[in-house]
C-alpha positions in Angstrom: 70.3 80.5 162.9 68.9 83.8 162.4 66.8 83.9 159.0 63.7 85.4 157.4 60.7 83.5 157.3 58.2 83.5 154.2 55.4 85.6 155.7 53.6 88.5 153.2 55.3 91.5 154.6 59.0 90.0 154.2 58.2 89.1 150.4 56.7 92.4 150.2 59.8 94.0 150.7 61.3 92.1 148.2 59.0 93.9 144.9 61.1 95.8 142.4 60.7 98.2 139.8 60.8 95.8 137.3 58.0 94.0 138.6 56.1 97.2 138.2 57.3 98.0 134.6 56.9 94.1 133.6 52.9 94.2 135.4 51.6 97.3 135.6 48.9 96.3 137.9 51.2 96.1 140.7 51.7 99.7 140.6 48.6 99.2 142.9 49.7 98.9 146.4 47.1 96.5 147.3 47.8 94.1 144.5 51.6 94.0 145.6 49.8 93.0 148.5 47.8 90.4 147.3 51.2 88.9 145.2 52.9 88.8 148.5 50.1 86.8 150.1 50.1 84.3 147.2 54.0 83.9 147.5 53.5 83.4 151.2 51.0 80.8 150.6 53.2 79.2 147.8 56.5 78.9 150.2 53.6 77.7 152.8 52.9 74.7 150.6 56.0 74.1 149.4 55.4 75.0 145.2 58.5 77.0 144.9 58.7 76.6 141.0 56.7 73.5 140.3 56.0 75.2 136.9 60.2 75.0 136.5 61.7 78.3 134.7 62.0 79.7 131.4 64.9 80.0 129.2 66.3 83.1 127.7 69.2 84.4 125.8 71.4 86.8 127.6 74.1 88.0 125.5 74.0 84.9 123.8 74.6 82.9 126.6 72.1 80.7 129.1 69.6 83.0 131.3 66.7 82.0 132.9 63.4 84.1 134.1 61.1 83.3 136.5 57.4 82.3 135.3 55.6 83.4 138.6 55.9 86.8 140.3 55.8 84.3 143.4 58.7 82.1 142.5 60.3 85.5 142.0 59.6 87.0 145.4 60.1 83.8 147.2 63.7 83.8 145.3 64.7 87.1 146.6 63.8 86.1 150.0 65.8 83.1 149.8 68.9 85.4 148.3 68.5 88.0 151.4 69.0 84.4 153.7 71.7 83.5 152.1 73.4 86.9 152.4 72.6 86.8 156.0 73.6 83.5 156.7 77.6 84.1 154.9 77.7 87.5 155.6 77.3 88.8 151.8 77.9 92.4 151.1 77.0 94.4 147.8 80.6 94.7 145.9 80.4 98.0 145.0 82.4 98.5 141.4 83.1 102.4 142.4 84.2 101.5 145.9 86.8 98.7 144.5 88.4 101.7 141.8 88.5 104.2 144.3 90.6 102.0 146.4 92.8 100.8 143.7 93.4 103.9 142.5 95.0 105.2 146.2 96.8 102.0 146.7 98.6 101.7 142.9 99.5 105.4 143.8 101.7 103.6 146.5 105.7 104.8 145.6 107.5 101.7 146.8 107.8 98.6 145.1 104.9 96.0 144.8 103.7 93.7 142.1 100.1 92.7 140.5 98.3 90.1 139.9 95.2 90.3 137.5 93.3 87.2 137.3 90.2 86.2 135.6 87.8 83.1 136.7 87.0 81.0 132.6 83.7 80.9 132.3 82.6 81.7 135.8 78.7 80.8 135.9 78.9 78.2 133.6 82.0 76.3 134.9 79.9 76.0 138.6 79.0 72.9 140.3 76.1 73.3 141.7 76.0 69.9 143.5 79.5 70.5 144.3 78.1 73.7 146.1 75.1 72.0 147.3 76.6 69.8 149.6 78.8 72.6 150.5 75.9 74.4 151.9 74.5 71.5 153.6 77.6 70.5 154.9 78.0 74.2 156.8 75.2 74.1 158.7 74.7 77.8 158.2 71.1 77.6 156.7 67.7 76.4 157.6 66.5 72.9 156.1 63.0 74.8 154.1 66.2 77.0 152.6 68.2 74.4 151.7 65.2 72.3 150.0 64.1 75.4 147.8 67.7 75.2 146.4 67.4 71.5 145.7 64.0 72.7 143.9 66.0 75.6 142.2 68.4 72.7 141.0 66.0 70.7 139.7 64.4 73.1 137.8 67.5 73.7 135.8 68.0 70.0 135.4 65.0 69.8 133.9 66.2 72.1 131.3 69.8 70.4 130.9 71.5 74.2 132.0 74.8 73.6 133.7 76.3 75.8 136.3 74.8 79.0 137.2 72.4 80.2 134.6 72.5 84.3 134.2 69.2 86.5 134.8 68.7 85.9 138.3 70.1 87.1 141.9 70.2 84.2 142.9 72.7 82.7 141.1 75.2 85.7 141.3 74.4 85.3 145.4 75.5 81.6 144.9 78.4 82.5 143.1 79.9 84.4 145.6 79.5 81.4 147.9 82.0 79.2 145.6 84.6 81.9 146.3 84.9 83.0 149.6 87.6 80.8 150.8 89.7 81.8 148.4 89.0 85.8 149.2 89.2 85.0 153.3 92.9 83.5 152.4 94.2 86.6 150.6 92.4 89.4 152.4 94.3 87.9 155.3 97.5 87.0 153.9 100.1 89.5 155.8 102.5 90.2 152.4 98.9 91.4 150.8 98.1 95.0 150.7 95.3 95.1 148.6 92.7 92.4 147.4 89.7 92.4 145.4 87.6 90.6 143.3 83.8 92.0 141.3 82.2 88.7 140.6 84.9 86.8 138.6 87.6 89.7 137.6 90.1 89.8 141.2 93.3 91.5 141.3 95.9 91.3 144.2 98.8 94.0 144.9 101.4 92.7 147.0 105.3 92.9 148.4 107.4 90.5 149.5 109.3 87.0 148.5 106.3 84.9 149.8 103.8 85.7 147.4 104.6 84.8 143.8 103.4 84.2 140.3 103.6 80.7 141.0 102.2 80.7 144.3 99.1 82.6 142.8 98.2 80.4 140.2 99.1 77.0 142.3 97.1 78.6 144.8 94.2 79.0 142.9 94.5 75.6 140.7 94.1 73.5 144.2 91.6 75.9 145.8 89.1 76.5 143.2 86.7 74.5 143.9 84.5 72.2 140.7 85.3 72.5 137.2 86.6 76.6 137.5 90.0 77.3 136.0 91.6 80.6 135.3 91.6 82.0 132.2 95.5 82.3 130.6 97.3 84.7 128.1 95.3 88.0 127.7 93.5 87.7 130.7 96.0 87.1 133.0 98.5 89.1 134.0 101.4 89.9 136.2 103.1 93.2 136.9 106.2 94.0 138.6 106.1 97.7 139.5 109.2 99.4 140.2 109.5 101.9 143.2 108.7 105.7 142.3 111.6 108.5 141.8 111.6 111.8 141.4 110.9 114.0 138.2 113.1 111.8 135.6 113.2 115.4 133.7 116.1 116.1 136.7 117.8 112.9 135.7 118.5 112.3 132.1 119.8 109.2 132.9 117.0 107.3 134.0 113.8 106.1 132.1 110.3 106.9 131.9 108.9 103.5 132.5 104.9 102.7 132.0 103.3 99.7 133.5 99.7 99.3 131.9 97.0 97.1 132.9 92.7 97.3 132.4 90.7 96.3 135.3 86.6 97.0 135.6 86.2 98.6 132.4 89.4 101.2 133.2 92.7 101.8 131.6 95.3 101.9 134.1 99.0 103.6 133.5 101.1 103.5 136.2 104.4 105.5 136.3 107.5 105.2 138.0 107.6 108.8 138.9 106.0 111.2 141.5 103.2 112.8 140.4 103.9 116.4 141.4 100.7 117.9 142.3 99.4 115.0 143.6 100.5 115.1 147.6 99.1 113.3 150.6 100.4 114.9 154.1 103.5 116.7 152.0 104.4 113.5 150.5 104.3 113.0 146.5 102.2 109.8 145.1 102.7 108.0 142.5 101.9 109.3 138.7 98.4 107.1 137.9 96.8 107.8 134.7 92.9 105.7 134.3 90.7 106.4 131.2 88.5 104.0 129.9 89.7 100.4 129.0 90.1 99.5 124.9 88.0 96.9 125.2 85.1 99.9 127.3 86.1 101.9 124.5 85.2 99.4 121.4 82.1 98.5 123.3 81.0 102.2 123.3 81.2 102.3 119.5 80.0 99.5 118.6 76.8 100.8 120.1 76.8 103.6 118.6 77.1 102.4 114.8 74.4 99.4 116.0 71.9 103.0 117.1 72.6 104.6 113.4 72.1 101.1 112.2 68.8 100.6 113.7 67.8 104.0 112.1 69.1 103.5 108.4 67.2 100.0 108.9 63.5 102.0 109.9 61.2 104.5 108.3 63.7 107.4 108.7 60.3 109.3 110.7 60.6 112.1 113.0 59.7 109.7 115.9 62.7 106.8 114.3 64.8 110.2 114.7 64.3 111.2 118.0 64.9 107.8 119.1 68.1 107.9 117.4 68.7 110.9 119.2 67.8 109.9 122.3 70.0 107.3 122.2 73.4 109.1 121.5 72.3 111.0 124.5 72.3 107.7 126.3 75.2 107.3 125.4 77.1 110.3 125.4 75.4 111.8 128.7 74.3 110.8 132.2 70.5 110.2 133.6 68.8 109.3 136.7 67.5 106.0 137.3 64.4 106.2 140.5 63.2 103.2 142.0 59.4 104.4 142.9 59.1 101.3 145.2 62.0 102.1 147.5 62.3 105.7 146.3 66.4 105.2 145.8 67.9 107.5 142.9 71.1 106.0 141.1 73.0 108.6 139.0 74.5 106.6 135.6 76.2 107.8 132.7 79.3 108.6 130.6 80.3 110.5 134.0 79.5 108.3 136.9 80.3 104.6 135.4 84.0 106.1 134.9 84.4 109.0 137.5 87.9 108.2 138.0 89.4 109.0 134.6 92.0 111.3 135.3 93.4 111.7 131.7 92.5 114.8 130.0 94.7 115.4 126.6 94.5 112.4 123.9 92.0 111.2 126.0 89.2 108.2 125.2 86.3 110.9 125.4 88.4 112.8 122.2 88.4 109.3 120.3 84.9 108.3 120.8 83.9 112.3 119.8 85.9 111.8 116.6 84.3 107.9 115.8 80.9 110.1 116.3 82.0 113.1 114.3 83.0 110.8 111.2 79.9 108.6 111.4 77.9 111.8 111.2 79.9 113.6 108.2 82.7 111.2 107.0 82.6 110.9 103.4 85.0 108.1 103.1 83.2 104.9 103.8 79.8 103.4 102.7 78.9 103.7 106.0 78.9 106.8 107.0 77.6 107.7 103.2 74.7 105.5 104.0 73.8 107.6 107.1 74.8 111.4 105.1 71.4 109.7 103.1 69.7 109.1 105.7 70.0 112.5 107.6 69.4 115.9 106.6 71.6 118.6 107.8 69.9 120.1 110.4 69.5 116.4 111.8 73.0 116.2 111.6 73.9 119.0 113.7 70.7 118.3 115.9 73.7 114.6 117.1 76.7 116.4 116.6 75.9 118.8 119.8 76.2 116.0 121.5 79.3 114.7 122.6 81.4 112.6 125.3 83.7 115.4 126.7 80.8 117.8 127.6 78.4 114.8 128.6 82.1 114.0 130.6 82.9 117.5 131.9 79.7 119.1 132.1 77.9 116.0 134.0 75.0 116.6 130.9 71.7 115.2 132.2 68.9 113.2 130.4 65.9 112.3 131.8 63.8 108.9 130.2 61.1 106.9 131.3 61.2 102.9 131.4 59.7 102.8 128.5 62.0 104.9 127.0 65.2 102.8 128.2 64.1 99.6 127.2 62.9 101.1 124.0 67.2 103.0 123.7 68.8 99.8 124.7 66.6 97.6 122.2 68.9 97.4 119.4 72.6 96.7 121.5 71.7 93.3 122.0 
């Protein structure tokens, strides 16, 4: 087997840009040196972790943090093994949309399944998987026995499954599923197959494939304790085949199907978009704007920022930072990784690039919500925050907004600092 081995220049590789914002003294190339030496020495005698992990709060849920920036770099290493070793690639959630999208657009029949893992990290067997592991022969012994160390670690603080914070867990995550992705990425009535950590959705024809072929399917494949979630979270489509402009046939029915997937709204029609062609032939009508549940998440961030400043000394500096975090939110920014010099555009406009829906739109709700925070009259709410700005602050916020941050692909530039500072009152 083919793996990396713990030497200074592989755990090198492995330093992020956090670890620079968390110690600043590794902004020094020769101190990420001198880390990487110690983690080499570390793996060398076998200490992965023998001061165990700390505990955090994620979202109210389990997380854990390294204590060491060794343990952390020695972790990494052992996630880019395990990615080798099962052939792991990055999901990206852009790449899965963009595919989705061109195959719902599809005019002939098909039907959808949209399926949700209950309490995916939690709801892991980690022995279960351990033995797996073991038992496939895939990676090396020194591997395998810093995952029994990584297990015992948890142990020691009584945390179940997968604990959140780390890459490692989501890496062995993707482990406990890969059967089940293998069968239907195969399966011949299948047309389309995904799955982004524990939301998967499957299109597909055919008598073969049912509802309850799906679900028994997954009841006696998944492997531990995991179960899928039920009602809300699981559903099942049955999409009729496309026709022709229903405004030429006043006999036949507009008829929606409507499903959220990723953070997106999906309606799909059974009518020919138009203007939408592919080698002369029509597609599908699609509409995707942003999911209700993307949507509510939006503004409840947005009343927790005005919040936040009601709640401070009202200064020009508690302002800005109010300010600068409706631009967060309504806008787009850069995010540059000095260490492997990799710029990631994010934003209003890149996390949903795909909405296609212009009038009645998500972006005109959430610029209403922000428009009757700043000058409603008929709540305490929004009289609270009419106190607590003056006019010129007002319309200082209310040039911002979703449709041109949308539209116009409005930039904002902020340091680290400056995030962490922005996202400090969401959580």
């Amino acid at each position: 087997m083919e793996q990396l081995s713990y030497t200074y220049s592989n755990l090198l590789e492995c330093i992020t840009y956090s670890d620079l914002m968390e110690n600043k003294s590794l902004i020094d190339y020769s101190a990420r040196v001198l880390a990487s030496k110690s983690a080499q020495r570390k793996a060398a005698e076998k200490s992965f972790l023998e001061d165990g992990v700390k505990e955090i709060n994620i979202s109210g849920k389990k997380g854990i943090k390294f204590k060491t920036i060794e343990d952390k770099l020695i972790s990494r290493l052992l996630v880019r093994n395990l990615k080798k070793s099962y052939k792991i690639s990055r999901v990206n959630r852009h790449d899965i949309i963009k595919n989705l999208i061109i195959n719902l657009k599809d005019g002939s029949p098909y039907n959808i399944a949209r399926l949700d893992i209950k309490s995916f990290y939690d709801s892991i067997d980690f022995k279960v998987l351990l033995d797996k592991i073991v038992s496939d022969g895939k990676v090396s012994r020194y591997d395998i026995n810093l995952l029994y160390k990584f297990k015992d670690s948890l142990d020691q603080k009584m945390i179940s499954g997968l604990p959140r914070g780390i890459s490692l867990s989501a890496t062995l995550a993707e482990l406990c599923l890969q059967e089940i992705d293998s069968f239907f990425l195969k399966e011949k009535d299948v047309f389309y197959y995904s799955r982004f950590v524990d939301d998967i959705l499957i299109i597909h024809h055919g008598g073969e494939i049912t509802k309850q072929f799906i679900t028994d399917y997954f009841s006696s494949h998944l492997p531990g304790n995991l179960t899928l979630h039920e009602k809300e979270k699981l559903a099942f489509l049955n999409i009729a085949g496309a026709r022709g402009n229903i405004n030429d046939d006043k006999t036949q029915v507009d008829k929606v199907d409507e499903m959220d997937f990723l953070g997106y709204n999906f309606k799909i029609y059974n009518i020919y978009n138009e203007n939408d062609h592919v080698f002369l032939s029509p597609n599908r009508k699609i509409h995707v704007d942003l999911s209700v549940k993307k949507i509510h998440k939006i503004k409840v961030r947005i009343i927790k920022s005005f919040v936040a400043f009601i709640n401070s000394n009202k200064s020009h500096d508690d302002f800005l930072l109010l300010n600068d975090r409706i631009k967060f939110i309504t806008g787009n920014y850069p995010i540059k990784d000095p260490v492997s010099g990799i710029k990631i555009n994010s934003g209003i406009f890149y996390n949903y690039q795909y909405k296609n829906v212009g009038l009645n739109c998500s972006l005109v709700e959430l610029d209403n919500f922000l428009r009757s925070i700043l000058f409603g009259s008929n709540n305490t709410f929004s009289k609270r925050i009419s106190n607590s700005l003056t006019i010129q602050q007002k319309r200082i916020i209310a040039k911002l907004n979703f449709k041109s941050g949308f539209y116009m692909i409005r930039f904002h530039t902020f340091s680290y600092s400056r995030l962490k500072e922005i996202k400090g009152c969401w959580k």
